[in-house]
C-alpha positions in Angstrom: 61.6 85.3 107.7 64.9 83.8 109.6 62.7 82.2 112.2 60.8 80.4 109.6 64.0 79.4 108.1 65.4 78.0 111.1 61.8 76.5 112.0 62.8 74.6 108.2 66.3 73.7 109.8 65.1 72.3 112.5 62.1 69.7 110.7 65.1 68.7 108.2 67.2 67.8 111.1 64.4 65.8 113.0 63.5 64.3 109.4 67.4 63.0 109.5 67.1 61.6 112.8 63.7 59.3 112.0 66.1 58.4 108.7 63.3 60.2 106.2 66.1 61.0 103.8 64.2 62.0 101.0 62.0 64.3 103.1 64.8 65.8 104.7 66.4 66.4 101.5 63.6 68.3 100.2 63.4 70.0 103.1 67.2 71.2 104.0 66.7 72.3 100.3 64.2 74.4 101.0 65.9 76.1 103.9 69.5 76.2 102.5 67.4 78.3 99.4 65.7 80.4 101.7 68.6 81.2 103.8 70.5 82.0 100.9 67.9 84.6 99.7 67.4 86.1 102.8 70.7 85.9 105.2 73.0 85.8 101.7 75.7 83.2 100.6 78.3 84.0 103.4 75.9 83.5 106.7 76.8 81.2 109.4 73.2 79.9 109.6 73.4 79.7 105.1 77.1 77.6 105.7 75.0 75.4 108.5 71.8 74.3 105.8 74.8 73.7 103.3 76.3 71.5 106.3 73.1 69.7 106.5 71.9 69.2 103.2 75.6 67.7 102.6 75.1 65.1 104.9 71.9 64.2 103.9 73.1 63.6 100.1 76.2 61.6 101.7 74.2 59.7 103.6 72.4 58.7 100.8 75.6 58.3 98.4 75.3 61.3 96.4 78.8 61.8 97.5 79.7 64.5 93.8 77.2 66.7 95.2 78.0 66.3 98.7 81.5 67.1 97.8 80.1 69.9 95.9 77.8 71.2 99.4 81.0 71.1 101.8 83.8 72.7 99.6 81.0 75.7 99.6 80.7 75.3 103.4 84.4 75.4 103.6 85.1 78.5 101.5 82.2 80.1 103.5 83.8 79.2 106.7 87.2 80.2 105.7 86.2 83.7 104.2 83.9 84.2 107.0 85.8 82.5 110.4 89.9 82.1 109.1 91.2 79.1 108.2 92.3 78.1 111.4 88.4 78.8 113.0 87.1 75.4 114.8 84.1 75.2 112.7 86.5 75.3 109.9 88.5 72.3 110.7 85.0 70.5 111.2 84.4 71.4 107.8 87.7 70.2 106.6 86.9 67.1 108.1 83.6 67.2 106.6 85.0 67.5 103.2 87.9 64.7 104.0 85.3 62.5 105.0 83.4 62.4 101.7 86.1 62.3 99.8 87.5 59.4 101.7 84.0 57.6 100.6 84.7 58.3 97.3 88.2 56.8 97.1 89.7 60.2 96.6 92.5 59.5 99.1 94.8 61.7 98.1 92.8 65.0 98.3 91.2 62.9 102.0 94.5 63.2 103.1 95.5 67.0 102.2 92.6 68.1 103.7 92.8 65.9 107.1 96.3 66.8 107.2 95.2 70.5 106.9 93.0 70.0 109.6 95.0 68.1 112.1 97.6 71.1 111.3 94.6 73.8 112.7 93.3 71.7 115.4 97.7 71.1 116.8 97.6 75.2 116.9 95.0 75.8 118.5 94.2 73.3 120.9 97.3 71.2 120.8 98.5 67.3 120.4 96.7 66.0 123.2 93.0 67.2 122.7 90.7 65.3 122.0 89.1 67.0 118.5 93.0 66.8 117.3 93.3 62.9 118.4 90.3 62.4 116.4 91.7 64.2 113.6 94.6 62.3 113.8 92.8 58.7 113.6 90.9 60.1 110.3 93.9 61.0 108.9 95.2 57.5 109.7 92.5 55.6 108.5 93.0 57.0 105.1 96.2 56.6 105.0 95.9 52.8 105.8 93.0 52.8 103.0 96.3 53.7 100.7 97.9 51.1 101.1 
């Protein structure tokens, strides 16, 4: 049942917060499968457990399979939302981030500069999401060199 799924959600999220990584693993696992099953591959609440179950594993430095969890959240959120949607420059940002951690400038920098591109259309120079955008974008670019 979704509730139940969301219930899962939820006790992954609050497992995350009292840093019970392996617990919260197991248990994002559980709800991303279940939401999968249930809601199918291209739900907003299936891209969210893929969200959260990314995190966890780049938290704890599984950064291939983190990768792996966001491009999926991406495509989601592309096919589902358009490329330009805000919760699809989050999870371009997402995706830059552990990328970035994995010394994979280059494709860190495409996808922030992808982002900052969606985030200057819609909301413009001056926001606040796109200044933050902006300063990731730098901050790899520095890591370059």
């Amino acid at each position: 049942h979704p509730n139940l799924l969301t219930s899962l959600n939820n006790l992954a999220n609050v497992l995350e917060f009292q840093g019970k990584h392996d617990e919260s693993e197991a248990m994002n696992r559980r709800a991303l499968e279940g939401r999968e099953k249930v809601l199918g591959p291209d739900h907003l609440d299936t891209l969210s457990s893929l969200n959260n179950l990314a995190n966890v594993l780049e938290f704890q430095g599984k950064y291939d399979e983190s990768e792996a969890m966001h491009r999926r959240e991406l495509e989601g959120s592309e096919k589902i939302l358009g490329p330009e949607h805000p919760d699809t420059l989050i999870s371009m940002g997402h995706l830059a981030n552990v990328l970035e951690s994995q010394g994979k400038y280059e494709e860190s920098e495409t996808m922030n500069q992808r982002a900052l591109e969606g985030w200057e259309k819609i909301l413009g120079p001056d926001n606040p999401d796109t200044l933050i955008c902006l300063s990731n974008l730098a901050f790899v670019l520095k890591s370059q060199g």
